[in-house]
GUSENU-43967 format. One record per residue (C-alpha): x, y, z; residue number from 1; residue in three letters; chain. Coordinates in nm, 2 decimals. Example, Ala and Ser with C-alpha at 12.3 -4.5 7.8 and 13.67 -1.06 7.14 Angstrom:
2
<node><east>1.23</east><north>-0.45</north><up>0.78</up><num>1</num><residu>Ala</residu><chaine>A</chaine></node>
<node><east>1.37</east><north>-0.11</north><up>0.71</up><num>2</num><residu>Ser</residu><chaine>A</chaine></node>
***
This chain:
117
<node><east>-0.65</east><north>3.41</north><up>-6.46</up><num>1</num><residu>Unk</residu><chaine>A</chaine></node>
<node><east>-1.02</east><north>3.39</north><up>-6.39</up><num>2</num><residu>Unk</residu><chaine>A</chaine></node>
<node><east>-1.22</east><north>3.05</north><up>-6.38</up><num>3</num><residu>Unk</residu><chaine>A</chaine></node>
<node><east>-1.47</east><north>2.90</north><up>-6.21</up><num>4</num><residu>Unk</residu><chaine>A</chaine></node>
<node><east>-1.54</east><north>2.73</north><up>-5.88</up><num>5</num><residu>Unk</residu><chaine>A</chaine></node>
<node><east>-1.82</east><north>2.50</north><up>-5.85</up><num>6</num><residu>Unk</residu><chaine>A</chaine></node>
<node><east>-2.09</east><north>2.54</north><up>-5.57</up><num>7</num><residu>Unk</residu><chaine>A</chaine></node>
<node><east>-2.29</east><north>2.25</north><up>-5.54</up><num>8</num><residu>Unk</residu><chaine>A</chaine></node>
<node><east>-2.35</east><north>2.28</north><up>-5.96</up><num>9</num><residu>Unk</residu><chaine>A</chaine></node>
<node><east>-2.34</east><north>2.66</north><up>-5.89</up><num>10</num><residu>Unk</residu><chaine>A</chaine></node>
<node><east>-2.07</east><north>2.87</north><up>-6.08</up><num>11</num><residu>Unk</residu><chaine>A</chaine></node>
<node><east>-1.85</east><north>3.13</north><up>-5.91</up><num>12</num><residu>Unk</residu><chaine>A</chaine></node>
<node><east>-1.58</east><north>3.35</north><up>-6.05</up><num>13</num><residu>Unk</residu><chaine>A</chaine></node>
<node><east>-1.24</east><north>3.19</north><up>-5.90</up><num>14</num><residu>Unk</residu><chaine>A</chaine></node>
<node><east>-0.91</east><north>3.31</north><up>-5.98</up><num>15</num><residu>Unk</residu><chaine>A</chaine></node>
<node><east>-0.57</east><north>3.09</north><up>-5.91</up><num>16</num><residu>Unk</residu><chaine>A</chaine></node>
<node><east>-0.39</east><north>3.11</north><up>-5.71</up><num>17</num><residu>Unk</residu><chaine>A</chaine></node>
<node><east>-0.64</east><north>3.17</north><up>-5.48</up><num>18</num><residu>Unk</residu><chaine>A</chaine></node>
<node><east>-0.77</east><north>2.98</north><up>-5.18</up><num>19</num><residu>Unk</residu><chaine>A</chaine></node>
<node><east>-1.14</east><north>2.85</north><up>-5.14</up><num>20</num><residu>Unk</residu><chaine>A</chaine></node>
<node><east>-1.23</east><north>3.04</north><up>-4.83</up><num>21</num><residu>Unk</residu><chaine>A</chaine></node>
<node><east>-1.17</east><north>3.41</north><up>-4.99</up><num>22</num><residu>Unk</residu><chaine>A</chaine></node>
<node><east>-1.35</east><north>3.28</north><up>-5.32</up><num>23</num><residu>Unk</residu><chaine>A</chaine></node>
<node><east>-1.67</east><north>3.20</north><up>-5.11</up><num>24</num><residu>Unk</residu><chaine>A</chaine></node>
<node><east>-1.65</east><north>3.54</north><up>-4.94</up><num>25</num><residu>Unk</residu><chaine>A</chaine></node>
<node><east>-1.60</east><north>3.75</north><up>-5.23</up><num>26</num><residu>Unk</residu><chaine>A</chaine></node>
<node><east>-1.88</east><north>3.55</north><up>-5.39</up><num>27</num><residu>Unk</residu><chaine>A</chaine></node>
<node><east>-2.10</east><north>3.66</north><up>-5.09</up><num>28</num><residu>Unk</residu><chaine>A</chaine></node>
<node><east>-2.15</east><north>3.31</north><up>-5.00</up><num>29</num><residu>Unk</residu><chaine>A</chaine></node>
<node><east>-2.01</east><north>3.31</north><up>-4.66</up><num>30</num><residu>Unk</residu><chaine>A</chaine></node>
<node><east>-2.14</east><north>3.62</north><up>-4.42</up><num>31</num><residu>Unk</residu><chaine>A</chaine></node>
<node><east>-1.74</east><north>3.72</north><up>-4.29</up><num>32</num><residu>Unk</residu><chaine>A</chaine></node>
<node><east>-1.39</east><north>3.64</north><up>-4.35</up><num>33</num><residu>Unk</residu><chaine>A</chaine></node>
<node><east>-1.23</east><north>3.31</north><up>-4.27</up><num>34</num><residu>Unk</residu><chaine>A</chaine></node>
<node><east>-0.95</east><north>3.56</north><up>-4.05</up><num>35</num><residu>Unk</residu><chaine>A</chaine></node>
<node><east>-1.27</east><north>3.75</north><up>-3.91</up><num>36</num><residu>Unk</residu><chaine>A</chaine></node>
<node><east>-1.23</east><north>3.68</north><up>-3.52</up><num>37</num><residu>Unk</residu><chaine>A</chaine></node>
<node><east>-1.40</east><north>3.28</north><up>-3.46</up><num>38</num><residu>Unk</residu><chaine>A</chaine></node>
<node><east>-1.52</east><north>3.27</north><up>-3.83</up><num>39</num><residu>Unk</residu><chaine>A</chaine></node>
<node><east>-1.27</east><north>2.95</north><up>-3.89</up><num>40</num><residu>Unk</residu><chaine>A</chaine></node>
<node><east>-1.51</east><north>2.75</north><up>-3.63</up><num>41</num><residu>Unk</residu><chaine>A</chaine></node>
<node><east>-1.84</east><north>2.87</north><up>-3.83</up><num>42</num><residu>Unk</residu><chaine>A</chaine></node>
<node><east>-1.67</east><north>2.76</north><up>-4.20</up><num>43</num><residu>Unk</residu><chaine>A</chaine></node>
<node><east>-1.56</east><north>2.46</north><up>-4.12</up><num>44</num><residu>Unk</residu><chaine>A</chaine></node>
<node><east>-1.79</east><north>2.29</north><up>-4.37</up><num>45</num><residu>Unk</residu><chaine>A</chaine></node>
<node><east>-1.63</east><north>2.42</north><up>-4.66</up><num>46</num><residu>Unk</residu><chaine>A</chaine></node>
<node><east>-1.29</east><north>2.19</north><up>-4.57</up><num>47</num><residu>Unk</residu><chaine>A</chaine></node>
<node><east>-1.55</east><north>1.92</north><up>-4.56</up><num>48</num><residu>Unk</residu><chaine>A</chaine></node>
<node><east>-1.64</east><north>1.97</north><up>-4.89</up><num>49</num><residu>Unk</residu><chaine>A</chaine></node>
<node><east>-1.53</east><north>1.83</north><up>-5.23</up><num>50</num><residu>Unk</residu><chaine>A</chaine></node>
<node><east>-1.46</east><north>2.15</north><up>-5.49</up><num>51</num><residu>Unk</residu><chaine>A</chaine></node>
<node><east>-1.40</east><north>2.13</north><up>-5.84</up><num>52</num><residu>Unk</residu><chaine>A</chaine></node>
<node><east>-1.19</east><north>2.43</north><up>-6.01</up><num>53</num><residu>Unk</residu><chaine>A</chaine></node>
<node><east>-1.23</east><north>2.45</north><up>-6.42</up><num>54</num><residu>Unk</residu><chaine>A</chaine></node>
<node><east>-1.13</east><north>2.71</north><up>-6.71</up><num>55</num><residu>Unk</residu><chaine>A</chaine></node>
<node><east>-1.12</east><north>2.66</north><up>-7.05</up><num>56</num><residu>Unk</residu><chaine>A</chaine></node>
<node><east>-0.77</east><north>2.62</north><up>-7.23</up><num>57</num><residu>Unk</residu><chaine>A</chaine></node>
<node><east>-0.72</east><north>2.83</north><up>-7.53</up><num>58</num><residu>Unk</residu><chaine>A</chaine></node>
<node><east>-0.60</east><north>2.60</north><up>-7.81</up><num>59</num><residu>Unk</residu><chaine>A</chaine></node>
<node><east>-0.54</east><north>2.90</north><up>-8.10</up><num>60</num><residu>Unk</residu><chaine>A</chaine></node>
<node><east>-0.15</east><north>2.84</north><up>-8.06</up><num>61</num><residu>Unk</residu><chaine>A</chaine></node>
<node><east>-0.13</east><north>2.49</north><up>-8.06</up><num>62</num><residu>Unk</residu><chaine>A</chaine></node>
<node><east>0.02</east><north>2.28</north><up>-8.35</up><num>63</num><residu>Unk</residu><chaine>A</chaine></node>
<node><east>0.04</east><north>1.94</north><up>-8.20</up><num>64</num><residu>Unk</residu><chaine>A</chaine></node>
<node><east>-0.24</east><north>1.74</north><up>-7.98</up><num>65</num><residu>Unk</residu><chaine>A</chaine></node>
<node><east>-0.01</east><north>1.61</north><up>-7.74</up><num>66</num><residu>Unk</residu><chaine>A</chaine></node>
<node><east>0.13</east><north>1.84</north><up>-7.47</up><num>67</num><residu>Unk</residu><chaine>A</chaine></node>
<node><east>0.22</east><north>1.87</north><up>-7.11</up><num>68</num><residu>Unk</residu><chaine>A</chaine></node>
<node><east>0.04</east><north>2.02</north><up>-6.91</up><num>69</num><residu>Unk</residu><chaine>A</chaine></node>
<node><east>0.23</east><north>2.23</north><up>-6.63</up><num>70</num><residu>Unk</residu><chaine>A</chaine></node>
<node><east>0.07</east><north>2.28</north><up>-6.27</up><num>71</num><residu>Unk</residu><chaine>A</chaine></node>
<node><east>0.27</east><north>2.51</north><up>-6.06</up><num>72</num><residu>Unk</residu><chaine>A</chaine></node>
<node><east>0.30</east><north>2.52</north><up>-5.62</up><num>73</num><residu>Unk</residu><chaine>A</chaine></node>
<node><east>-0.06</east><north>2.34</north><up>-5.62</up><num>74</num><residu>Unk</residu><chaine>A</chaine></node>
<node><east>-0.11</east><north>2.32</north><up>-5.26</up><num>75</num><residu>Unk</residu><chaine>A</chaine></node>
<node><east>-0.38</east><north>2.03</north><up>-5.22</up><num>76</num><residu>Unk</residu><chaine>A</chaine></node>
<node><east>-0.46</east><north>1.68</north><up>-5.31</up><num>77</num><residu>Unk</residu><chaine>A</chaine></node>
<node><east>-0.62</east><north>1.70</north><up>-5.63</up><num>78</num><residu>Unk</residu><chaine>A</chaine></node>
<node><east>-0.75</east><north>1.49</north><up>-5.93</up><num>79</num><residu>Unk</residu><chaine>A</chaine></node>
<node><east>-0.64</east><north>1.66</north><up>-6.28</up><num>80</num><residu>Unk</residu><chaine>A</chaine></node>
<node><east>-0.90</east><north>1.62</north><up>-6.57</up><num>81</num><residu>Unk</residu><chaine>A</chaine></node>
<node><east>-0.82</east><north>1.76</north><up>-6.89</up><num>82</num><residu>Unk</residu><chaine>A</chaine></node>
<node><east>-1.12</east><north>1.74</north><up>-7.17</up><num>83</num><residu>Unk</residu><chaine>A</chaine></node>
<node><east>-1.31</east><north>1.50</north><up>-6.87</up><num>84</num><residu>Unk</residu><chaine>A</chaine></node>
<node><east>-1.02</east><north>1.29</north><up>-6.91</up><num>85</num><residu>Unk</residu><chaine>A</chaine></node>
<node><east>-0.84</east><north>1.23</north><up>-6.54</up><num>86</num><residu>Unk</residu><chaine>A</chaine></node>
<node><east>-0.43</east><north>1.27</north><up>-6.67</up><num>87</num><residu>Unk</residu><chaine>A</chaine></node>
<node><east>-0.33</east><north>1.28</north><up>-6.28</up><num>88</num><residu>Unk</residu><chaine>A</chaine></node>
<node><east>-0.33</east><north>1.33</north><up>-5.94</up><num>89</num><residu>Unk</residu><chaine>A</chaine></node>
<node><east>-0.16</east><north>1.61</north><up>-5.70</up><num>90</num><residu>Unk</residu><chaine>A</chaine></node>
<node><east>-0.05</east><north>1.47</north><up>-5.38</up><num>91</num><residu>Unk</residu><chaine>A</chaine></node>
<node><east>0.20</east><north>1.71</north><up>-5.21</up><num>92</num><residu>Unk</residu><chaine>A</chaine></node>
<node><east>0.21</east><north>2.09</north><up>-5.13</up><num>93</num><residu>Unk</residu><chaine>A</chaine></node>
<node><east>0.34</east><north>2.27</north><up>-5.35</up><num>94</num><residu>Unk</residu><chaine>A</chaine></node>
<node><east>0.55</east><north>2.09</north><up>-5.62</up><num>95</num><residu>Unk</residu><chaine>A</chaine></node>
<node><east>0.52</east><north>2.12</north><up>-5.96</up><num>96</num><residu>Unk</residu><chaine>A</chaine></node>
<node><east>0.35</east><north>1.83</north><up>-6.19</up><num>97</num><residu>Unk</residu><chaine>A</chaine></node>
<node><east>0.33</east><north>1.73</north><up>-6.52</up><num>98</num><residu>Unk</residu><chaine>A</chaine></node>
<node><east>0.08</east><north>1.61</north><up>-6.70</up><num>99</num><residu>Unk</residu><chaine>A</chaine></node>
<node><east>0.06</east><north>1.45</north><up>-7.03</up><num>100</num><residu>Unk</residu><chaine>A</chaine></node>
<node><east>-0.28</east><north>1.56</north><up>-7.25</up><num>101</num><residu>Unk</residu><chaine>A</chaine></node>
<node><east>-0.46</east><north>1.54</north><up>-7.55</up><num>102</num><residu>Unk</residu><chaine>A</chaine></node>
<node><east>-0.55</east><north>1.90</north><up>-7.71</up><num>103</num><residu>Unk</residu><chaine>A</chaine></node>
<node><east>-0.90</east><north>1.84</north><up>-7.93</up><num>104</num><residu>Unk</residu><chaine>A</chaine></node>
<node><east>-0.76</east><north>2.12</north><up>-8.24</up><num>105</num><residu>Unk</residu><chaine>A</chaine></node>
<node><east>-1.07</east><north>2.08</north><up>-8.45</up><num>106</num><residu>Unk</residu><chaine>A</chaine></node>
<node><east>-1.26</east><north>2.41</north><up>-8.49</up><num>107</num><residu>Unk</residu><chaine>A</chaine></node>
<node><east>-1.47</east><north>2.52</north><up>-8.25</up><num>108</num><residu>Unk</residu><chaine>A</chaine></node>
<node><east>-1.35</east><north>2.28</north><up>-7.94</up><num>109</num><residu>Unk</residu><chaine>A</chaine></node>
<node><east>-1.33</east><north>2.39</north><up>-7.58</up><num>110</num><residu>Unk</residu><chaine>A</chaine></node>
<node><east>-1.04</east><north>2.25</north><up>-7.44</up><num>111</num><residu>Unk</residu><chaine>A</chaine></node>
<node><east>-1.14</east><north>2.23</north><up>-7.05</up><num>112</num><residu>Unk</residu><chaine>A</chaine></node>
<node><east>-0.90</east><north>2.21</north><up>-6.72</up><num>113</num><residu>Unk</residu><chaine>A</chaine></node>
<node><east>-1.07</east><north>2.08</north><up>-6.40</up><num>114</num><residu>Unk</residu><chaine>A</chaine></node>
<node><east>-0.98</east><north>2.03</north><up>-6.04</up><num>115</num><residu>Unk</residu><chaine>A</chaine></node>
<node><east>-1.10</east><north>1.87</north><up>-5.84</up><num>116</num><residu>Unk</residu><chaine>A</chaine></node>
<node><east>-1.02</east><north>1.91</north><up>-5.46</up><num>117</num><residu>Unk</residu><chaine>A</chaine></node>
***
């Protein structure tokens, strides 16, 4: 699944699961690997930073507006936001939460999934 990881407002192809550090570097925004000799010490700043992950939800199934929402081994603490709605929080390594949302099925509408780390 491919989304999007925001860089200080600045798009980059994500994919999940996936881990921040080997996003950055296959984005070319970090000069090595995180695993490349003492790189850990030079990319520290990125576990200082907040990150947001999003993809839009594709809605051409859905019947009903109300649904769970289903986030598998998510390995951080998180806020969930579902249309810029916040439905929850993720506050252990990896369990499994559910979430209760609001699909928008009028025509047209971009049902959007963000986290933000």
């Amino acid at each position: 699944m491919c989304d999007t990881l925001d860089l200080n407002k600045n798009a980059i192809d994500a994919w999940i699961p996936g881990e921040i550090h080997q996003h950055l570097f296959q984005a070319n925004k970090t000069k090595h690997d995180v695993l490349y000799r003492e790189e850990h010490i030079n990319q520290k700043w990125i576990s200082m930073q907040e990150w947001s992950y999003e993809t839009k939800v594709p809605t051409h199934d859905v019947t009903t507006p109300k649904m769970m929402l289903k986030l598998a081994e998510i390995g951080v603490i998180s806020d969930v936001y579902f249309n810029n709605k916040k439905v929850g929080s993720t506050e252990n390594l990896y369990r499994t939460y559910y979430f209760p949302v609001d699909v928008d099925l009028s025509a047209n509408a971009e049902n959007t999934l963000r986290i933000d780390i």
